[in-house]
Every structure is written in structure tokens, then in C-alpha cells.
C-alpha positions as CSV (number, residue, x, y, z in Angstrom):
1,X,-16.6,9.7,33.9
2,X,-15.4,11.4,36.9
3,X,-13.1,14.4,37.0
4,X,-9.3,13.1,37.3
5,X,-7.9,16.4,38.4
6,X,-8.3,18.8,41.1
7,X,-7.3,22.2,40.5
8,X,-6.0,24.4,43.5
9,X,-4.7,28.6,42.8
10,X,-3.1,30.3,44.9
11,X,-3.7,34.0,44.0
12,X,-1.0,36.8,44.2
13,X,-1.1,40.7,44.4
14,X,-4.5,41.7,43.4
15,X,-6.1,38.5,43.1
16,X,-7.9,37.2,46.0
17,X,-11.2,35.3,44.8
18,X,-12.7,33.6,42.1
19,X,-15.5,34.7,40.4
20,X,-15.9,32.4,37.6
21,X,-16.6,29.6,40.4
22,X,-19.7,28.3,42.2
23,X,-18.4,28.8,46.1
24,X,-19.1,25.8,48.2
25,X,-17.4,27.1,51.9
26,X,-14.5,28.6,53.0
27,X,-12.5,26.5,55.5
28,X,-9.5,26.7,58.0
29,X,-7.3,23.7,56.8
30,X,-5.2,22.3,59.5
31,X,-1.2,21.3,58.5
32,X,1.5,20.0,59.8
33,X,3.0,24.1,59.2
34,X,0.2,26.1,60.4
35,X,-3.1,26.7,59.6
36,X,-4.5,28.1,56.0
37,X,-7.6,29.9,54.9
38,X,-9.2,28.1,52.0
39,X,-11.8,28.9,49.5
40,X,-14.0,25.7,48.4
41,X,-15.7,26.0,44.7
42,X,-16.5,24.2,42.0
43,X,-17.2,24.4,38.3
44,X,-20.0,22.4,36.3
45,X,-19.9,20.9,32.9
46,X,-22.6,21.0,30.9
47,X,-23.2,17.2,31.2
48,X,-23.1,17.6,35.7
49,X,-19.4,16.7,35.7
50,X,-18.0,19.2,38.1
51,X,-14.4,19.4,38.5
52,X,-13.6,21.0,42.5
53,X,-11.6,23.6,43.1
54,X,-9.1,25.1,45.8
55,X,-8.6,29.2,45.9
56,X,-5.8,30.6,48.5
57,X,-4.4,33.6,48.6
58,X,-1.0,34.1,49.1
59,X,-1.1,37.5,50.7
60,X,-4.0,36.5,53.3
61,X,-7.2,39.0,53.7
62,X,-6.5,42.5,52.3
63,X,-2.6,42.0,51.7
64,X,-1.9,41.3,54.8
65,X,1.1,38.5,55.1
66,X,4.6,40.5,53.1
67,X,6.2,38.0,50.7
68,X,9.0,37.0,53.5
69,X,6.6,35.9,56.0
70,X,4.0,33.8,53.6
71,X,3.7,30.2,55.0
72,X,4.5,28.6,51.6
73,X,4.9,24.9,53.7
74,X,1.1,25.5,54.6
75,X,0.0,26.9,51.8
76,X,1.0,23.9,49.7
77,X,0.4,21.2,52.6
78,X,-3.2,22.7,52.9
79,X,-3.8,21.9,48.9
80,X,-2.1,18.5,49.0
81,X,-4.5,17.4,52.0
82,X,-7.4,18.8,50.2
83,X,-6.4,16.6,47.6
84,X,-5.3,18.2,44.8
85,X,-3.3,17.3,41.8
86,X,-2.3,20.8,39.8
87,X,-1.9,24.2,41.0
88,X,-1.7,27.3,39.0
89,X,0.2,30.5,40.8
90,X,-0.3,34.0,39.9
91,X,1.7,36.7,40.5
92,X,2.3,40.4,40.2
93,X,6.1,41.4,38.5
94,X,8.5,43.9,37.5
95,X,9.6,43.9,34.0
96,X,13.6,43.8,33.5
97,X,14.0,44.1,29.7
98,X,11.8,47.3,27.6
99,X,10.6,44.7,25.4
100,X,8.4,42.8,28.2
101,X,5.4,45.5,28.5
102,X,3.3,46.6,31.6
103,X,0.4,44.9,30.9
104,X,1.4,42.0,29.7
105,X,1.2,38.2,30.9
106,X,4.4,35.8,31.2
107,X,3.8,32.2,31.3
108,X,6.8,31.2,33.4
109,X,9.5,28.4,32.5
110,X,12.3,28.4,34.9
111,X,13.5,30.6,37.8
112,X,16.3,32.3,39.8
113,X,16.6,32.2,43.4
114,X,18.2,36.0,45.5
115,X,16.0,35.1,48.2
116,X,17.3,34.7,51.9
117,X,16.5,33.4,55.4
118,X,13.7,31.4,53.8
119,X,12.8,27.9,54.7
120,X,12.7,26.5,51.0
121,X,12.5,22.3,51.9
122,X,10.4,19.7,53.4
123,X,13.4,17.5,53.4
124,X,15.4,18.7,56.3
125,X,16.6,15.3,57.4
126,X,13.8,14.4,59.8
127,X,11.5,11.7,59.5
128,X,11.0,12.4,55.8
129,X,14.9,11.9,55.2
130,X,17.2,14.0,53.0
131,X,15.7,14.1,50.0
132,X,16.9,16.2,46.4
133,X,14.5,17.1,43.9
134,X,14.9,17.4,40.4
135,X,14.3,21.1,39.6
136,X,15.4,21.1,35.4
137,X,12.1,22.1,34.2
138,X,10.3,23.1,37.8
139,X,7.0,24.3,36.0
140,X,4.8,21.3,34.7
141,X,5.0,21.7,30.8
142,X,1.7,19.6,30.0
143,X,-0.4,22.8,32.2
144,X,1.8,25.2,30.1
145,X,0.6,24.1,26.8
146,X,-2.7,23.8,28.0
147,X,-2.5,27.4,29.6
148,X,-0.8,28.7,26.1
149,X,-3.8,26.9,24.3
150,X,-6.2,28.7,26.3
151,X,-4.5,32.3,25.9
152,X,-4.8,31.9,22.0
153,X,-8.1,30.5,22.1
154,X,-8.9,34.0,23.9
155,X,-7.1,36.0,21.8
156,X,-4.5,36.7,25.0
157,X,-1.1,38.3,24.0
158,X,0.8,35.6,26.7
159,X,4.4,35.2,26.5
160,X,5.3,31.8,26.4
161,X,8.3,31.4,28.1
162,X,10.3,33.9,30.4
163,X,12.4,33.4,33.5
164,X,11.5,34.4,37.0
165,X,14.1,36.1,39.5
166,X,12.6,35.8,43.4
167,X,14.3,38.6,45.5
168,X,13.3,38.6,49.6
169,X,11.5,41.7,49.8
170,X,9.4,43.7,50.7
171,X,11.6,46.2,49.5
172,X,11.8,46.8,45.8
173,X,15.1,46.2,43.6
174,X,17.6,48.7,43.3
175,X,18.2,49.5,39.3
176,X,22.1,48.3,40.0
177,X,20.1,44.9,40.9
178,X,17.5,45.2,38.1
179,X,20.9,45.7,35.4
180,X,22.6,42.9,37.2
181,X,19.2,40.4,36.8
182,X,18.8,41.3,32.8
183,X,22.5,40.4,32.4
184,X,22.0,36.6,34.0
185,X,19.0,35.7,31.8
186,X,16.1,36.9,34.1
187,X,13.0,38.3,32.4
188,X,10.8,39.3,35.4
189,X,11.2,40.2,38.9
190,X,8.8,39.3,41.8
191,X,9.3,38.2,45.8
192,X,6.7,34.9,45.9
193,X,7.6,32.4,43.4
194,X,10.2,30.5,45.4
195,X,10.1,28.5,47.3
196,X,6.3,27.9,46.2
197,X,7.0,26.3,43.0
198,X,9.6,24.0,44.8
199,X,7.3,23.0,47.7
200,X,4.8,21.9,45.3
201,X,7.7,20.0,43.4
202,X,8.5,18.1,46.4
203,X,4.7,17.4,46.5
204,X,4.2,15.9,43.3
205,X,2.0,18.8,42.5
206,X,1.9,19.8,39.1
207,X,2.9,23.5,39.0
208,X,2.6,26.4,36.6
209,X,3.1,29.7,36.9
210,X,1.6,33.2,35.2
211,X,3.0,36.3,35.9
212,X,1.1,39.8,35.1
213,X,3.9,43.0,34.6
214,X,2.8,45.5,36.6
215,X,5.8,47.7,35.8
216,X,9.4,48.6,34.5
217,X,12.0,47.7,36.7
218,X,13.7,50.0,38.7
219,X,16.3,52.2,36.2
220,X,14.0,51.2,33.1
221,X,11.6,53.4,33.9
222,X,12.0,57.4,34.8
223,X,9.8,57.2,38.3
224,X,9.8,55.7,41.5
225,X,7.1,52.0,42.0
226,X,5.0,51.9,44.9
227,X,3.1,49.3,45.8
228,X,-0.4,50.6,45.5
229,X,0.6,51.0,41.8
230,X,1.1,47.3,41.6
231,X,-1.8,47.1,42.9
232,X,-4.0,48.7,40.6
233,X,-2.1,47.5,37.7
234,X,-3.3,43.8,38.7
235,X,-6.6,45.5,39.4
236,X,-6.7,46.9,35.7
237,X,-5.9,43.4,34.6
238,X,-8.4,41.5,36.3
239,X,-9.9,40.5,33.0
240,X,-7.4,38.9,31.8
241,X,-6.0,36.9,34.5
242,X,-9.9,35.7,34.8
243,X,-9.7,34.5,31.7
244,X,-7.0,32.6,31.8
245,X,-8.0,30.8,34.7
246,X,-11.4,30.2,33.6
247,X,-10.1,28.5,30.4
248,X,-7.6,26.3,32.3
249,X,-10.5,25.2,35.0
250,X,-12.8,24.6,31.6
251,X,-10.2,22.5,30.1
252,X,-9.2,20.5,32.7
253,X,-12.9,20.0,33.0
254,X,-13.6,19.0,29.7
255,X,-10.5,16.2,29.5
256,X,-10.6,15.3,33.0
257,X,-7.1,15.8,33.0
258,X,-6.2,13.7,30.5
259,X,-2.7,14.7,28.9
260,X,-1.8,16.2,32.0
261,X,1.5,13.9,32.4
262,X,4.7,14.2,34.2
């Protein structure tokens, strides 16, 4: 039977290709928002089923594009043309509580929103209309079972739930900030998740999330964060992200997407 899904992951800090996927092409994909660089692959069942997939990076080539001037409205146009159904995001986090580890992965649930001066709709009252999306539960919850399915079936220490606070960056958090985010429920820090996960929302995407910690927070932890640590923490932990991608592209290739419901 053919392959109901099409998988499409955008790659954060540290991840910027796919190696567990046979490349097809890489391709300039033309949107209404601007213009995105796309990676074209595809992964083969045993029986010659192949289920396609979409790889973007967030960042651009070599890191280039800071988390304030990403072109999420591309980025997320470019994978709906393309025609895909669920997209899985990775990024690279801060911890803000000393029981979330560096090292770790964070399957995320729900979010909070301290960014600024972001564009965060396609519903601005033009010829799409004003429209208001339901945001309860903004990460799909059939991909996170599947995605906490896989981790055990790797034997993957993966948090199951945690909450996601987006800051504008590119600065890092001050520790007042960091104290501040703990106290209102957040559980990791990063400056890419929104508006992503609402763009593909108002898509009809499905959406998941999984963060890697990189690091402490600023004020848990006794020295300064640079980026180039992040960096080669999410280098470090390659592995791991790999597999977890891998098993969800297997799965979905294996069921053909079935179970993967609103």
C-alpha cells in the first residue's frame, strides 16, 4: 500500500543533515514568504515501500540565520507545498530545573511564549481572513506516543512531557529570568520553538517537538554558556537525536501513518 505520510524535520543547533536517509536532491522551494533550502531523501522498507522525506535546517548553512531572523512562514510554507503531513522539530535548550540533566532529551508538550517583534500568524486579516487557532495541546499527541515508543524501544532516557519557554534571543537568559521561568511551570529554555509549532498548527501539520539540554540555565550552573558549547553538546549527542529520528521515519514507514490522528 502506499505510504500515507510524509515526514518533513526541521533541524535545530547542531543538526543540519540526515544521515540515516537515501538523498534524492536538494532544492530551492519557492513560497509565498521567501525562498527555502530543502533537502530531498527517502527511506526504503524492506518490501520497496519508501516513505519521502523533507530535511530543513532552521539555522541555514553553517548557523548562519540567529533565531530572530529565521523565516518560520517559509520554512513551514516550503514543507506544506512539498506536501507534507508531520513534522518533527529539534532543538538545542537550557535546563531551568537541576533535575532536567545536560544530556538529556525532552519530548515537548506545551509552551510559553517571551518572544517579541516576531511575526507569529498567517491570519493577518488578508485574504486568508482572521482566523484563531486552537493552541490547548499545540504538539500532535499521536507522534508523541509514537516518538516515546521509539525512545524505549532504544533504550533512550526521553522525558515524556516538559514545557518549552521561547525567549527572542540571541542573547542568553539572565539567571533573574531563568528563576522567574522555573516559577511559571517552564522546564526548558530555547529561542526557535515559537512561532514554528504555531505556523505548522495553522497548517494542519502535525507537529512534535524534541528538545536536547545542552546546559544549566543561567544561575544553576557556576559558569558562563557560550554558544560554541551548545554547539558541541548537540554535537556529543548526535547519536541520540539520530536515533530517534530514524525510529520515528521507520515507524511511520512501517504503518503508513496509520494512528497518526488529530
Amino acid at each position: 500500500m502506499p505510504i500515507a505520510e510524509k515526514l518533513g524535520i526541521i533541524g535545530g543547533s547542531g543538526v543540519y543533515d540526515l544521515p540515516v536517509l537515501t538523498p534524492e536532491r536538494e532544492t530551492l522551494i519557492r513560497t509565498e514568504r521567501g525562498v527555502v533550502n530543502a533537502e530531498l531523501g527517502r527511506y526504503s522498507r524492506d518490501d520497496g515501500e519508501e516513505l519521502s522525506v523533507v530535511f530543513v535546517a532552521r539555522h541555514g548553512a553553517g548557523h548562519s540565520i540567529p533565531p530572530h531572523r529565521i523565516n518560520y512562514h517559509a520554512n513551514i510554507l516550503a514543507l506544506k507545498q512539498l506536501g507534507v503531513t508531520c513534522v518533527l522539530g529539534t532543538t538545542a535548550v537550557g535546563s531551568l530545573r537541576e533535575r532536567i540533566h545536560p544530556g538529556e532529551l525532552v519530548l515537548l508538550d506545551q509552551f510559553l511564549d517571551f518572544t517579541s517583534g516576531r511575526s507569529y500568524t498567517f491570519f493577518d486579516g488578508g485574504p486568508e481572513g482572521v482566523q484563531h487557532t486552537d493552541m490547548t495541546y499545540p504538539y500532535d499527541e499521536s507522534m508523541r506516543h509514537i516518538l516515546i515508543d521509539v525512545a524505549e524501544a532504544c533504550d533512550l532516557q526521553l522525558r515524556p512531557r516538559g514545557t518549552y519557554v521561547c525567549t527572542e534571543g540571541p542573547r542568553f537568559e539572565t539567571a533573574a529570568e531563568i528563576e522567574m521561568f522555573a516559577k511559571l511551570g517552564g522546564d526548558v529554555v530555547g529561542m526557535t520553538n515559537v512561532p514554528e509549532v504555531v505556523l505548522a498548527n495553522e497548517m494542519g501539520l502535525k507537529y512534535a517537538a524534541i528538545s536536547l539540554v545542552t546546559n544549566y540555565g543561567a544561575g544553576l550552573s557556576d559558569s558562563p554558556l557560550t554558544h560554541e558549547e551548545v554547539q558541541e553538546a548537540m554535537e556529543q549527542n548526535q547519536a541520540q537525536i539520530g536515533q530517534v529520528m530514524s525510529g520515528l521515519i521507520t515507524r511511520l514507514a512501517e504503518t503508513g501513518g496509520e494512528g497518526l490522528g488529530r
